[in-house]
Structure formats: structure tokens, C-alpha cells
PDBQT receptor file of N, H, CA, C and O in Angstrom, charges set to zero:
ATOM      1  N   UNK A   1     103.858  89.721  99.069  1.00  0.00    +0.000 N 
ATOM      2  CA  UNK A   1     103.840  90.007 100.487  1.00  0.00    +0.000 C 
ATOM      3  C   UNK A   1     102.680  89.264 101.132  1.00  0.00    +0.000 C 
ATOM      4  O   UNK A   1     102.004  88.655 100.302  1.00  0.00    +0.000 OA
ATOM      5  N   UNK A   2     102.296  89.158 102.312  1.00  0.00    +0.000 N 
ATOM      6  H   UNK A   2     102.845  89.652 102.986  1.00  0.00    +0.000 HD
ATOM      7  CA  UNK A   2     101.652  88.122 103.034  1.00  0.00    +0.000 C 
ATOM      8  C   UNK A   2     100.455  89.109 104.252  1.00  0.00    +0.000 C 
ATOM      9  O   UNK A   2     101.008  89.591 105.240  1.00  0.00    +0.000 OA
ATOM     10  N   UNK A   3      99.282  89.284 104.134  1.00  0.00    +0.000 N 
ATOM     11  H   UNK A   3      98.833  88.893 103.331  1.00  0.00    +0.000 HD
ATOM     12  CA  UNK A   3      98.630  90.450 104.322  1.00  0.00    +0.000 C 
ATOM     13  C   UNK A   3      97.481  89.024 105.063  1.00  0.00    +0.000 C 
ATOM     14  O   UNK A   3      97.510  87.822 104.797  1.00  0.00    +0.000 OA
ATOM     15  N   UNK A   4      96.533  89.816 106.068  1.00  0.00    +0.000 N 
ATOM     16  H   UNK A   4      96.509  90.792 106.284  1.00  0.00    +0.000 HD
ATOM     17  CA  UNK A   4      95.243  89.085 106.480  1.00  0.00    +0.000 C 
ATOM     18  C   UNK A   4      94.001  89.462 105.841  1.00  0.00    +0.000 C 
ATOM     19  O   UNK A   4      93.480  90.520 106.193  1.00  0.00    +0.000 OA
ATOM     20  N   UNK A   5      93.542  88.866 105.099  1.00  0.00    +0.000 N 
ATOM     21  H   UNK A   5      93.965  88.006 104.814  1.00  0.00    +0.000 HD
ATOM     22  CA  UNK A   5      92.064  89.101 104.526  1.00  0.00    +0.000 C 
ATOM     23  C   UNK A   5      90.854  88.317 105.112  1.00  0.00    +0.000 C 
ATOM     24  O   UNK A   5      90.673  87.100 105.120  1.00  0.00    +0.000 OA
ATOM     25  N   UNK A   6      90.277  89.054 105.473  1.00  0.00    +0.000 N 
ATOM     26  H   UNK A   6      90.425  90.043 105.467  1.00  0.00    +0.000 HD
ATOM     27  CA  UNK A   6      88.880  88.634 106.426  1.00  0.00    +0.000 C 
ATOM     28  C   UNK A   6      89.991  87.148 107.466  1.00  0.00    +0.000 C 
ATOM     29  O   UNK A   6      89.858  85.925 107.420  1.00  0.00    +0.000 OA
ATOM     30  N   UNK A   7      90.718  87.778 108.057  1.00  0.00    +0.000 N 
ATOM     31  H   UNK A   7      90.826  88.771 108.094  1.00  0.00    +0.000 HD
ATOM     32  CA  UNK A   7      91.135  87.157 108.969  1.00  0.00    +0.000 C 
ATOM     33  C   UNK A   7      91.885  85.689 108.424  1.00  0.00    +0.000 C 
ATOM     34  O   UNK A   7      92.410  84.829 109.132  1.00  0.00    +0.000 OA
ATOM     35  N   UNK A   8      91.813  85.699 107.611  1.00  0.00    +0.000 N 
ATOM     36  H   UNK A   8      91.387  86.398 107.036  1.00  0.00    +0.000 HD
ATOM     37  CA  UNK A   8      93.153  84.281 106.690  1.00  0.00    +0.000 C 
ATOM     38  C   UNK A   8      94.017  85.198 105.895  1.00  0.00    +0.000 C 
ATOM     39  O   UNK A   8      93.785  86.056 105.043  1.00  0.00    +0.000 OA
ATOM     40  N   UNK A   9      95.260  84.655 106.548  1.00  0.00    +0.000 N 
ATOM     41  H   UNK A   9      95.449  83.959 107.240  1.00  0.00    +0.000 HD
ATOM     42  CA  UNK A   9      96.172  84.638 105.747  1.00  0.00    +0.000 C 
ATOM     43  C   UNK A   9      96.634  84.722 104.064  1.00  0.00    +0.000 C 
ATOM     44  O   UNK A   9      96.667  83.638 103.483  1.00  0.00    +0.000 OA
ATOM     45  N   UNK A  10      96.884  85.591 103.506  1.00  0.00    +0.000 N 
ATOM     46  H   UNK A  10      96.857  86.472 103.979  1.00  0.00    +0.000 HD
ATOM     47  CA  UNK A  10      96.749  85.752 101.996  1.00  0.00    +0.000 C 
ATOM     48  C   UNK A  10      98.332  86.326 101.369  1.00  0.00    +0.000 C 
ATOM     49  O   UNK A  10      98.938  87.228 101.947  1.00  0.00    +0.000 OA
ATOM     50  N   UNK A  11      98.797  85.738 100.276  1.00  0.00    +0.000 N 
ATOM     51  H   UNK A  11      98.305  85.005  99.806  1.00  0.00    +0.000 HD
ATOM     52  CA  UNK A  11      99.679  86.467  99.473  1.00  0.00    +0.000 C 
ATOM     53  C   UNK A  11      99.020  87.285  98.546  1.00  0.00    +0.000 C 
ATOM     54  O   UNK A  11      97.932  87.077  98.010  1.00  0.00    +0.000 OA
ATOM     55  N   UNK A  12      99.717  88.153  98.419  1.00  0.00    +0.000 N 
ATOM     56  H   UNK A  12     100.601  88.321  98.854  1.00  0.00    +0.000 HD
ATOM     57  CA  UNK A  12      99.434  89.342  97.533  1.00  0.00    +0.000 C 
ATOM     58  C   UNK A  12     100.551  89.823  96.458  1.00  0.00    +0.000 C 
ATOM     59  O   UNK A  12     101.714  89.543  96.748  1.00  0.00    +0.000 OA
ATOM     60  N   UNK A  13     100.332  90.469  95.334  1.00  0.00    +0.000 N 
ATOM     61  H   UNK A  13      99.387  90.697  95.098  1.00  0.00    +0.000 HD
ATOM     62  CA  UNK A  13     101.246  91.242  94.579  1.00  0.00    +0.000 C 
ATOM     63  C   UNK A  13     101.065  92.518  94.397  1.00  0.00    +0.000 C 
ATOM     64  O   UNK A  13     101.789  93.327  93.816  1.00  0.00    +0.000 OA
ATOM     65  N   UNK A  14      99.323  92.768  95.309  1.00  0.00    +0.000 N 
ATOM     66  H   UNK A  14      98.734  92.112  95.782  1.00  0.00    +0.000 HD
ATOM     67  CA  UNK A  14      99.003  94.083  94.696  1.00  0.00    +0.000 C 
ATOM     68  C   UNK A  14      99.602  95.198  95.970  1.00  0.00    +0.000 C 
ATOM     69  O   UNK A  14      99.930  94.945  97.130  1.00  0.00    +0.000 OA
ATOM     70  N   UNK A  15      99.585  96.444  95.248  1.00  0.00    +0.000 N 
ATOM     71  H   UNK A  15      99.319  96.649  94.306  1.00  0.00    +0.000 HD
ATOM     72  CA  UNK A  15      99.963  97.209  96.012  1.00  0.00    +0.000 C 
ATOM     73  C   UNK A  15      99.241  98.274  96.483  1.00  0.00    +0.000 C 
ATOM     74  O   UNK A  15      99.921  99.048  97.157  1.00  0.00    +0.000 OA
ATOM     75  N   UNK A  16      97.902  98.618  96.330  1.00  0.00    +0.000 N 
ATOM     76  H   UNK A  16      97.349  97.989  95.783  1.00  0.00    +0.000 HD
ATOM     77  CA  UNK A  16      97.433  99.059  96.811  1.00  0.00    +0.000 C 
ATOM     78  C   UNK A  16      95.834  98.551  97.061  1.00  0.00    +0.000 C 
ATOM     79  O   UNK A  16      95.505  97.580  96.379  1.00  0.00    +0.000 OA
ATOM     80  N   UNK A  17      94.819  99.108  97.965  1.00  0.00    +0.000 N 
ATOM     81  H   UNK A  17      95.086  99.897  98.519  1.00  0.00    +0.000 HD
ATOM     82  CA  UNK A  17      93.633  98.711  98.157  1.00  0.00    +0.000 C 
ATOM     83  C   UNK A  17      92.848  98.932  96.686  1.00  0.00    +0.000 C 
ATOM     84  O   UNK A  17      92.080  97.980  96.540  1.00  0.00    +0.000 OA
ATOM     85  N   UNK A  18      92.791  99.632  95.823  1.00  0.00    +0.000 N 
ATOM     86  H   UNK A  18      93.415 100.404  95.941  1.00  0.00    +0.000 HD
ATOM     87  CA  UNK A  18      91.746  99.441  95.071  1.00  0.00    +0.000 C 
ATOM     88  C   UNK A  18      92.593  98.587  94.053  1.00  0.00    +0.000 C 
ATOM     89  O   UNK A  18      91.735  98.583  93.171  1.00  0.00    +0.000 OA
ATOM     90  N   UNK A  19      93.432  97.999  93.612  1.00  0.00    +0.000 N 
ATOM     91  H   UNK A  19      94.129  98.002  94.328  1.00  0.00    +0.000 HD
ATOM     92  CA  UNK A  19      94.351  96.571  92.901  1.00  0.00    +0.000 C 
ATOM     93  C   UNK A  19      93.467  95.618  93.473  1.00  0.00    +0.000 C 
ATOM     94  O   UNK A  19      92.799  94.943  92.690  1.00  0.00    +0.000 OA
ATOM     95  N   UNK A  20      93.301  95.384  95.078  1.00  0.00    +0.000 N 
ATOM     96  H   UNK A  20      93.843  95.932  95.714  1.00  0.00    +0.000 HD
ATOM     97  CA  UNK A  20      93.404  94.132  95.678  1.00  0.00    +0.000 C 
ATOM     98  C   UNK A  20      91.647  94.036  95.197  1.00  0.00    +0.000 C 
ATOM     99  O   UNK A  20      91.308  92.984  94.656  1.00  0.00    +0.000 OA
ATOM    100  N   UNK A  21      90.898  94.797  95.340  1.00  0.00    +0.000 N 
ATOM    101  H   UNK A  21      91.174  95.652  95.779  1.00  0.00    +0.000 HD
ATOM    102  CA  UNK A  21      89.735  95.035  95.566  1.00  0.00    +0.000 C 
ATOM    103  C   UNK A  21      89.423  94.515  93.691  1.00  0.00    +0.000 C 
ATOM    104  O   UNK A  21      88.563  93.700  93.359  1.00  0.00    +0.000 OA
ATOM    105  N   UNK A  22      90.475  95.321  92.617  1.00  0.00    +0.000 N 
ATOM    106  H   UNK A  22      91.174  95.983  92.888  1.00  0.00    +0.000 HD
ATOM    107  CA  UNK A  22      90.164  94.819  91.209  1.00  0.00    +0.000 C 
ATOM    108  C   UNK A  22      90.194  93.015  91.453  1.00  0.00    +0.000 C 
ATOM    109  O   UNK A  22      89.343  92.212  91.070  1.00  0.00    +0.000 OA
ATOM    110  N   UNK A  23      90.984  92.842  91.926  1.00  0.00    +0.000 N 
ATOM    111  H   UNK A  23      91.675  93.494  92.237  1.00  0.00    +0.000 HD
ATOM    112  CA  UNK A  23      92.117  91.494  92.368  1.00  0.00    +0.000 C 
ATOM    113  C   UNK A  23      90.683  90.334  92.309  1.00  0.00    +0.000 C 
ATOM    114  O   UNK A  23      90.448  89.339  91.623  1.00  0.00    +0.000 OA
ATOM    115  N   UNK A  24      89.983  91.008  93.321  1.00  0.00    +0.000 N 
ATOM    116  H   UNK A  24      90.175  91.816  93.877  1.00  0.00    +0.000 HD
ATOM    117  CA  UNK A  24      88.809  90.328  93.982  1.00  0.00    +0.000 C 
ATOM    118  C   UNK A  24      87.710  90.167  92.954  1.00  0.00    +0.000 C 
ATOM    119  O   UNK A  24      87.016  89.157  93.073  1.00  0.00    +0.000 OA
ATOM    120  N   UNK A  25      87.481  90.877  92.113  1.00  0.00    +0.000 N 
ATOM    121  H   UNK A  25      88.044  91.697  92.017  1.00  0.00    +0.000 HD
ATOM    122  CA  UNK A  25      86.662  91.094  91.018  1.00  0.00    +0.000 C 
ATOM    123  C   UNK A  25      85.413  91.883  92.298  1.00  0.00    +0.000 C 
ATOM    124  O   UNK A  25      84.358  91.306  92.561  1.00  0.00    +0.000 OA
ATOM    125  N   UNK A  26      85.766  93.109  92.890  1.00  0.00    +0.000 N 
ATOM    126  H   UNK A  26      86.624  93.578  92.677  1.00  0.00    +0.000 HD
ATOM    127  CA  UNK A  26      84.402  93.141  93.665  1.00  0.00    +0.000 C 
ATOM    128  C   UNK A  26      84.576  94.821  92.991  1.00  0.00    +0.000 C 
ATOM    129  O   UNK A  26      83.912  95.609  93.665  1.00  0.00    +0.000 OA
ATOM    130  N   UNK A  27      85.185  95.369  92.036  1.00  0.00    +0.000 N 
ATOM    131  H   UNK A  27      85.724  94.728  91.489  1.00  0.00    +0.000 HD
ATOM    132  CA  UNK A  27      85.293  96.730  91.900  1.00  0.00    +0.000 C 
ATOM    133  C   UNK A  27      83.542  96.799  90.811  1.00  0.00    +0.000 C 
ATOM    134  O   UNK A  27      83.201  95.855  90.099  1.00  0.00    +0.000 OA
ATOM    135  N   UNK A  28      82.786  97.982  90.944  1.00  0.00    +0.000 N 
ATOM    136  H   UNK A  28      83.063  98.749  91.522  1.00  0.00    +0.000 HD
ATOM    137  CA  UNK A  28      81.443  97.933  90.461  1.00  0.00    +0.000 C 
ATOM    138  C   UNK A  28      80.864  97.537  91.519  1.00  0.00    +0.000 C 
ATOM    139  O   UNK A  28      79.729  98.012  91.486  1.00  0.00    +0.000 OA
ATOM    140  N   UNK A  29      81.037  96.806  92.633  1.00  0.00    +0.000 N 
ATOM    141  H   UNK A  29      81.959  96.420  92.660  1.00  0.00    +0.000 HD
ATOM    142  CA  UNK A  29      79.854  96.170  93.519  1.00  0.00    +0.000 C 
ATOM    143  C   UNK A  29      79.763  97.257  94.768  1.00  0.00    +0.000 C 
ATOM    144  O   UNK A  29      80.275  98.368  94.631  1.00  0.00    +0.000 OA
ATOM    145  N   UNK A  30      79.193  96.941  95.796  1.00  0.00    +0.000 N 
ATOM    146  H   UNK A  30      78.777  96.039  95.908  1.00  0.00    +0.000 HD
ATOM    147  CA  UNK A  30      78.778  97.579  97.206  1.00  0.00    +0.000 C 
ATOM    148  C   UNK A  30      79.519  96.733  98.124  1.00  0.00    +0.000 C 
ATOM    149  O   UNK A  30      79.248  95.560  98.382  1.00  0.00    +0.000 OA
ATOM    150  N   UNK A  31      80.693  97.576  98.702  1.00  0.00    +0.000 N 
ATOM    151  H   UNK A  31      80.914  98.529  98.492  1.00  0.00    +0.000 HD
ATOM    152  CA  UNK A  31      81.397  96.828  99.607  1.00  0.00    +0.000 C 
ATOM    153  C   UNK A  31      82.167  97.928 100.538  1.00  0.00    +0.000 C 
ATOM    154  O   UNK A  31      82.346  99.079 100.141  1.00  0.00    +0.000 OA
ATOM    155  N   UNK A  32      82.702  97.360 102.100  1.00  0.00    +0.000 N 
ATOM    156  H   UNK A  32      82.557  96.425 102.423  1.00  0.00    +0.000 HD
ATOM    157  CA  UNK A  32      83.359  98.097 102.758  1.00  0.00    +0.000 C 
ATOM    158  C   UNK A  32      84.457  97.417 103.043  1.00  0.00    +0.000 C 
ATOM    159  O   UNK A  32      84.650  96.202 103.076  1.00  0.00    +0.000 OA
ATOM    160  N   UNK A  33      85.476  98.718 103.338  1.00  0.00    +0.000 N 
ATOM    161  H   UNK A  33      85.319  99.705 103.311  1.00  0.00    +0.000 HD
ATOM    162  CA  UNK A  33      86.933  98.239 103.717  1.00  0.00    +0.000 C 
ATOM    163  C   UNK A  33      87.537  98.682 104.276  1.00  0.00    +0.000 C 
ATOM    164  O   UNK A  33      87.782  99.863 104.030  1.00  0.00    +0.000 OA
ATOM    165  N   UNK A  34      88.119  98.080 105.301  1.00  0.00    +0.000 N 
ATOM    166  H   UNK A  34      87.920  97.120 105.500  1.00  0.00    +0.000 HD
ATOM    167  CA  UNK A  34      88.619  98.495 106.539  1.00  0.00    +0.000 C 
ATOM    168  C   UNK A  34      90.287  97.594 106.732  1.00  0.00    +0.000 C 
ATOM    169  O   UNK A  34      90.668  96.432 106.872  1.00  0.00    +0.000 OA
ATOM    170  N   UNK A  35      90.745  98.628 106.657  1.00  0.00    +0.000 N 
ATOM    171  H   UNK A  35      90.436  99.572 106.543  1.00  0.00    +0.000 HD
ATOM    172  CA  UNK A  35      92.536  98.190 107.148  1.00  0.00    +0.000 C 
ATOM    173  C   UNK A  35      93.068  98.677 108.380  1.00  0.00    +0.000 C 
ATOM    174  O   UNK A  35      93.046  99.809 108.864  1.00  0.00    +0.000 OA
ATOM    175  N   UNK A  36      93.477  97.769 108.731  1.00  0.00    +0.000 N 
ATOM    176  H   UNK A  36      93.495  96.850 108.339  1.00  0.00    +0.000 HD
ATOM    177  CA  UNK A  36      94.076  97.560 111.003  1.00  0.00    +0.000 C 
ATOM    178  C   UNK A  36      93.050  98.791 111.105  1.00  0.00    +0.000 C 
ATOM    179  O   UNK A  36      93.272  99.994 110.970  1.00  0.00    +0.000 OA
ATOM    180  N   UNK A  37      91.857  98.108 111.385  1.00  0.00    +0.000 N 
ATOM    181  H   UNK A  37      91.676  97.131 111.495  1.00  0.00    +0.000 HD
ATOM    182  CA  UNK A  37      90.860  98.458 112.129  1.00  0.00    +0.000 C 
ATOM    183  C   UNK A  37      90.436 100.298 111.815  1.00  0.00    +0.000 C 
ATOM    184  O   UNK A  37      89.915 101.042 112.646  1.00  0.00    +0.000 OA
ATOM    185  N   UNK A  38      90.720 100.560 110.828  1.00  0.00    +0.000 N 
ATOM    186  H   UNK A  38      91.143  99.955 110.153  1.00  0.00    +0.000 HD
ATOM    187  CA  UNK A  38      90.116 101.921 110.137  1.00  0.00    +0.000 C 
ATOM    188  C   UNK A  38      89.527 101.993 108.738  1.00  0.00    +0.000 C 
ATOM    189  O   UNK A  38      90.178 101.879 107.699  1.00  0.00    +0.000 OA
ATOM    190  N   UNK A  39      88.262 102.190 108.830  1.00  0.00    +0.000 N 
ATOM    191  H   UNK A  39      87.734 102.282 109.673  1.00  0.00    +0.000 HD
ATOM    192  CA  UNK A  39      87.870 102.208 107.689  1.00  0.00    +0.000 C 
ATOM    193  C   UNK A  39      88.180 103.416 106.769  1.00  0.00    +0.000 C 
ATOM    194  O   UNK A  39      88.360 104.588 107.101  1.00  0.00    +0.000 OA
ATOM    195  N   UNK A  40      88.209 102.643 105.065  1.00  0.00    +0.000 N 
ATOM    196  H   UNK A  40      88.063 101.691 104.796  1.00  0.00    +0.000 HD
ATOM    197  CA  UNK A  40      88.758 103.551 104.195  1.00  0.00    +0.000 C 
ATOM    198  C   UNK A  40      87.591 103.747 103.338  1.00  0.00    +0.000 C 
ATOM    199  O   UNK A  40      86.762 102.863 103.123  1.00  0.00    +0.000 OA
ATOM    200  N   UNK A  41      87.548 104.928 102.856  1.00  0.00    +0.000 N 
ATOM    201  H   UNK A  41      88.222 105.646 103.032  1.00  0.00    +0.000 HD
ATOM    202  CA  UNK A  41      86.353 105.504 102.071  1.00  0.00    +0.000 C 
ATOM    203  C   UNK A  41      86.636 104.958 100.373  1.00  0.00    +0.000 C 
ATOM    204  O   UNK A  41      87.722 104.725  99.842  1.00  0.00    +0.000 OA
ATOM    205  N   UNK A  42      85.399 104.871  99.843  1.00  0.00    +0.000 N 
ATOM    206  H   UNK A  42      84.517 105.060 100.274  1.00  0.00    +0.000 HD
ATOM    207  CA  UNK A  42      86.273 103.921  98.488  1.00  0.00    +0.000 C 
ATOM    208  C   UNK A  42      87.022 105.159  97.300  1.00  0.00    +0.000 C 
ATOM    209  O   UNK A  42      87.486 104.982  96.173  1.00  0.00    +0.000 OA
ATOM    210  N   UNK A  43      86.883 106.390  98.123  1.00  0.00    +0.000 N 
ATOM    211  H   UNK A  43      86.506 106.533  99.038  1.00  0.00    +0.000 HD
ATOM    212  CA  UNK A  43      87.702 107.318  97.399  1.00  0.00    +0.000 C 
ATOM    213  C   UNK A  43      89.083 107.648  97.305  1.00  0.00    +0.000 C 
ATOM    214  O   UNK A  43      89.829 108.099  96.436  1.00  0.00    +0.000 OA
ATOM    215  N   UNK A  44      89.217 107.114  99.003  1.00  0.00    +0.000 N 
ATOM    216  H   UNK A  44      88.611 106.748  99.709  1.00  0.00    +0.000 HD
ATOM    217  CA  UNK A  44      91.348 106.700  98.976  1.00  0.00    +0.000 C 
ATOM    218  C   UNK A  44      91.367 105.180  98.790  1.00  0.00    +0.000 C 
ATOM    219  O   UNK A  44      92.182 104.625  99.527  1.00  0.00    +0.000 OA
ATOM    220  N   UNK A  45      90.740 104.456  98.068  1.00  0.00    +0.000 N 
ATOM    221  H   UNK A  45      90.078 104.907  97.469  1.00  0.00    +0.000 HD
ATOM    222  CA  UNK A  45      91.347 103.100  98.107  1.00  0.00    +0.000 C 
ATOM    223  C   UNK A  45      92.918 102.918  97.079  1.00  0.00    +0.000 C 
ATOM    224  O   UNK A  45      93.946 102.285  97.319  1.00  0.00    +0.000 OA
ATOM    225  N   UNK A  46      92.597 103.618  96.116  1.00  0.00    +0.000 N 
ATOM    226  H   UNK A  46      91.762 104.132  95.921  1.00  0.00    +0.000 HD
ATOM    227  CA  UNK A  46      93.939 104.088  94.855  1.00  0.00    +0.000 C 
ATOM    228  C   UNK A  46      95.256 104.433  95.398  1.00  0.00    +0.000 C 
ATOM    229  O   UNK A  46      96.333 104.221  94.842  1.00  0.00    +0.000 OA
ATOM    230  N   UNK A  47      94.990 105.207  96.999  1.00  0.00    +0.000 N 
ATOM    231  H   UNK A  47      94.115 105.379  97.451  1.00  0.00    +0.000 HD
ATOM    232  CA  UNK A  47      95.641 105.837  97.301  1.00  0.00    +0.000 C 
ATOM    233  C   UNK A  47      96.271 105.624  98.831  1.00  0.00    +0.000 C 
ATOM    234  O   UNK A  47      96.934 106.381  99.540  1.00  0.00    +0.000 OA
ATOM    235  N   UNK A  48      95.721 104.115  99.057  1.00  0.00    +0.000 N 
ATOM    236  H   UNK A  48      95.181 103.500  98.481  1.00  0.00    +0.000 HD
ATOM    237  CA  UNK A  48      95.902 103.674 100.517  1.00  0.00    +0.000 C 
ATOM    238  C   UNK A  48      96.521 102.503  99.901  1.00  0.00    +0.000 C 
ATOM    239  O   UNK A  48      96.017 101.711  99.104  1.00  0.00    +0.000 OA
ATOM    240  N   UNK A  49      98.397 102.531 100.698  1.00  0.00    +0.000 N 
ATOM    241  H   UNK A  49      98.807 103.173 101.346  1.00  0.00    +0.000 HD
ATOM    242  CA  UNK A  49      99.146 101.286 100.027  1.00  0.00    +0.000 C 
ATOM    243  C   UNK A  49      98.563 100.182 101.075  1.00  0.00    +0.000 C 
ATOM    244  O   UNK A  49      97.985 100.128 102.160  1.00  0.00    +0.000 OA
ATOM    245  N   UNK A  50      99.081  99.346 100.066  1.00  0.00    +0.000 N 
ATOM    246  H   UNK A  50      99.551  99.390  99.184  1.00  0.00    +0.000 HD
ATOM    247  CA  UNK A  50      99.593  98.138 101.468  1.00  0.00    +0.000 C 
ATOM    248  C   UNK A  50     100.440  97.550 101.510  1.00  0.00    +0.000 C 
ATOM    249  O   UNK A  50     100.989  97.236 100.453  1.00  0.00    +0.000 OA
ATOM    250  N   UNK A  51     101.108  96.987 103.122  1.00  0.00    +0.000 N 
ATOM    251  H   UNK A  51     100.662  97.241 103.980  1.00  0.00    +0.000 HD
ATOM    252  CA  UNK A  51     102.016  97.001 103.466  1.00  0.00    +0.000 C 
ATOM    253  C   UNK A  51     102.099  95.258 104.514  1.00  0.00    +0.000 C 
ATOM    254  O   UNK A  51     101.310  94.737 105.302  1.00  0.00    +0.000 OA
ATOM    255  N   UNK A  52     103.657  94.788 103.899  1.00  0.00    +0.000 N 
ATOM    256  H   UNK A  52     104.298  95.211 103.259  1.00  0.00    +0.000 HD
ATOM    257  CA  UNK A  52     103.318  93.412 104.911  1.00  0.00    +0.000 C 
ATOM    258  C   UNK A  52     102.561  93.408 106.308  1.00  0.00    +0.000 C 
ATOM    259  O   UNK A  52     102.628  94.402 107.030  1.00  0.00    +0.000 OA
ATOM    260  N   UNK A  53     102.005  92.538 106.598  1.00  0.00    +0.000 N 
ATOM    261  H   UNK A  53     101.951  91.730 106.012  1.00  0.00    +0.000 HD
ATOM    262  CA  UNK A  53     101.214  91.810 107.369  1.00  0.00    +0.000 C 
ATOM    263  C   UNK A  53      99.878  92.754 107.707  1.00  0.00    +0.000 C 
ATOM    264  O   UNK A  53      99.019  92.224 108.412  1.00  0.00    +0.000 OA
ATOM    265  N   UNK A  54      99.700  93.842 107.340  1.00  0.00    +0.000 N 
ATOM    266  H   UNK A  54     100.398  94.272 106.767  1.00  0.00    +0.000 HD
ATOM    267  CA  UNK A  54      98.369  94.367 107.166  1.00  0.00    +0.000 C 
ATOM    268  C   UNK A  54      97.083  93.663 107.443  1.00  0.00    +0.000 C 
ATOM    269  O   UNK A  54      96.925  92.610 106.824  1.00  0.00    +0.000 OA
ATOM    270  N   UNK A  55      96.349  93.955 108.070  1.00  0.00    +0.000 N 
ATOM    271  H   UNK A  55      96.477  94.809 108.573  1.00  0.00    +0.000 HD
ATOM    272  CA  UNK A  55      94.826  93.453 108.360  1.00  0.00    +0.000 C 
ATOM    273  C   UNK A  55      93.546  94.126 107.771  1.00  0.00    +0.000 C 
ATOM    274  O   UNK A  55      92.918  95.086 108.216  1.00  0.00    +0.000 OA
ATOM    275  N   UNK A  56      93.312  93.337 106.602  1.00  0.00    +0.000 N 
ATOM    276  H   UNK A  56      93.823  92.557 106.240  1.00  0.00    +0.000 HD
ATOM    277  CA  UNK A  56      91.954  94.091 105.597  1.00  0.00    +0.000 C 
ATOM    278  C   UNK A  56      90.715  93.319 106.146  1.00  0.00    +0.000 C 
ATOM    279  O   UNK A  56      90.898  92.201 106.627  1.00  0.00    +0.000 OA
ATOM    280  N   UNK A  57      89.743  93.736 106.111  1.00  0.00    +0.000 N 
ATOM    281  H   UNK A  57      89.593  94.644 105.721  1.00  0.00    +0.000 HD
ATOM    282  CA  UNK A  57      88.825  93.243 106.344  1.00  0.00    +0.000 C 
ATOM    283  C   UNK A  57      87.351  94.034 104.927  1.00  0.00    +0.000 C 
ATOM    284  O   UNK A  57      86.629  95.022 104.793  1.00  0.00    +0.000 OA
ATOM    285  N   UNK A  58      87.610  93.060 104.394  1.00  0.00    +0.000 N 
ATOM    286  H   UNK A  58      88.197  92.258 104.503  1.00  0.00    +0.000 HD
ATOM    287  CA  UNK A  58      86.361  93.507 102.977  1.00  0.00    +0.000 C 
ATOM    288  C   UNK A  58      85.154  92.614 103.524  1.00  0.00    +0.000 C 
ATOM    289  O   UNK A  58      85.276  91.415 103.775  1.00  0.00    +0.000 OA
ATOM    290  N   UNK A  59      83.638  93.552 103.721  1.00  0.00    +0.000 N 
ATOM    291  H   UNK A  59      83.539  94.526 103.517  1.00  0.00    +0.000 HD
ATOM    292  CA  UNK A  59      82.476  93.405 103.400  1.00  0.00    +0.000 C 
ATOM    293  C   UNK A  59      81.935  93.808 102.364  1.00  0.00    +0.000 C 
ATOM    294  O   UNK A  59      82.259  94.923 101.956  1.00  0.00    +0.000 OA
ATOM    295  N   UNK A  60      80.742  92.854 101.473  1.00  0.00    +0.000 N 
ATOM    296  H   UNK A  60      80.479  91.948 101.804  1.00  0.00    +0.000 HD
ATOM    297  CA  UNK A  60      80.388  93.156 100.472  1.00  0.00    +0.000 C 
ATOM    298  C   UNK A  60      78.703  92.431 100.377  1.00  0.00    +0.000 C 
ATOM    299  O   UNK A  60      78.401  91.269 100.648  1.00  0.00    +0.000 OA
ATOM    300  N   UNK A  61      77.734  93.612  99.875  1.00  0.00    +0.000 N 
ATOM    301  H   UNK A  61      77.980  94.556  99.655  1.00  0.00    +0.000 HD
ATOM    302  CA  UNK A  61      76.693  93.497 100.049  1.00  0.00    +0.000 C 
ATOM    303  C   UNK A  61      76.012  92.317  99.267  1.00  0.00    +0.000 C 
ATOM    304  O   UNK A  61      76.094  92.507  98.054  1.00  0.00    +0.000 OA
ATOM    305  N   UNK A  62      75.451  91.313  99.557  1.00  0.00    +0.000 N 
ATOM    306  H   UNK A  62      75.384  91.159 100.543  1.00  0.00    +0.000 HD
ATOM    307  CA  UNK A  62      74.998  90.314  98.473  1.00  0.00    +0.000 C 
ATOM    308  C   UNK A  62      73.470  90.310  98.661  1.00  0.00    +0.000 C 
ATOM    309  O   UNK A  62      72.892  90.450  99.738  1.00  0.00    +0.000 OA
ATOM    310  N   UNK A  63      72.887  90.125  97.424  1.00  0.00    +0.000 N 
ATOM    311  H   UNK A  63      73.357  90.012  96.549  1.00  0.00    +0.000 HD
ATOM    312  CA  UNK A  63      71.166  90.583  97.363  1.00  0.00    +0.000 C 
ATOM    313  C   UNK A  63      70.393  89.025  97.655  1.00  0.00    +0.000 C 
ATOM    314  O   UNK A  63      70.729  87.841  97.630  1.00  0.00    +0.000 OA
ATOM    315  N   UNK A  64      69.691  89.481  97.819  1.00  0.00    +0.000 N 
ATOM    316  H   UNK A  64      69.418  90.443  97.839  1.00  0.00    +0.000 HD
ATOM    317  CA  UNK A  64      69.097  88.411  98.231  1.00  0.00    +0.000 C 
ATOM    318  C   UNK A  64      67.627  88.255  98.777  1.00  0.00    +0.000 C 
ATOM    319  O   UNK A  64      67.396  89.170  99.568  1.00  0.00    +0.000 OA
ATOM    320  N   UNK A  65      66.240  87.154  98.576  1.00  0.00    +0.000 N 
ATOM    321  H   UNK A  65      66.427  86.411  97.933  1.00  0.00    +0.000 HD
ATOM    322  CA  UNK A  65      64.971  87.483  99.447  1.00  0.00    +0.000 C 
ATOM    323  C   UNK A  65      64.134  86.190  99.163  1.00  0.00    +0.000 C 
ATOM    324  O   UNK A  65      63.025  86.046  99.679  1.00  0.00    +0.000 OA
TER     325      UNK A  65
């Protein structure tokens, strides 16, 4: 299916937010996620599908000084 990630265009196979998030290799890290403009707590990510043309938007904390 064909979903927006940080605003580009992306195919996907996964079906739910915490897949896409394994997908990403960002599961273990500090990150937020927000789908059509509501953020999801990383406790329903397992449990929040997704669905064509969907709008994710993943932030993720990178260290740095």
C-alpha cells in the first residue's frame, strides 16, 4: 500500500505502526509518532493499523554536542 512518511511518498507491506517503526530499525530508540495529524502513544502503536494513503509523521531523537 502507498502511505506518506515524513511527507514522501512510501510503499509499505506493514500493517501496523509498531511493524513500520520495526521496519525502520527505530524500535529501542526515542521517537514520536503521529498519524493524520494525531499523535499515538508508543503503547497503541501494535494496535494502530494502517491504512492506504495515511500520513505518518516519525520524529526521532538523535544525540549529539
Amino acid at each position: 500500500m502507498q502511505i506518506y512518511l515524513n511527507g514522501a511518498p512510501q510503499a509499505t507491506t506493514c500493517q501496523n505502526l509498531l511493524q513500520l517503526i520495526q521496519q525502520l530499525s527505530l524500535d529501542g530508540k526515542r521517537f514520536a509518532v503521529e498519524k493524520n495529524e494525531m499523535i499515538i502513544p508508543k503503547s497503541k502503536l501494535e494496535n494502530t493499523l494502517i491504512s492506504e494513503h495515511d500520513r505518518i509523521e516519525i520524529i526521532h531523537a538523535v544525540g549529539g554536542g
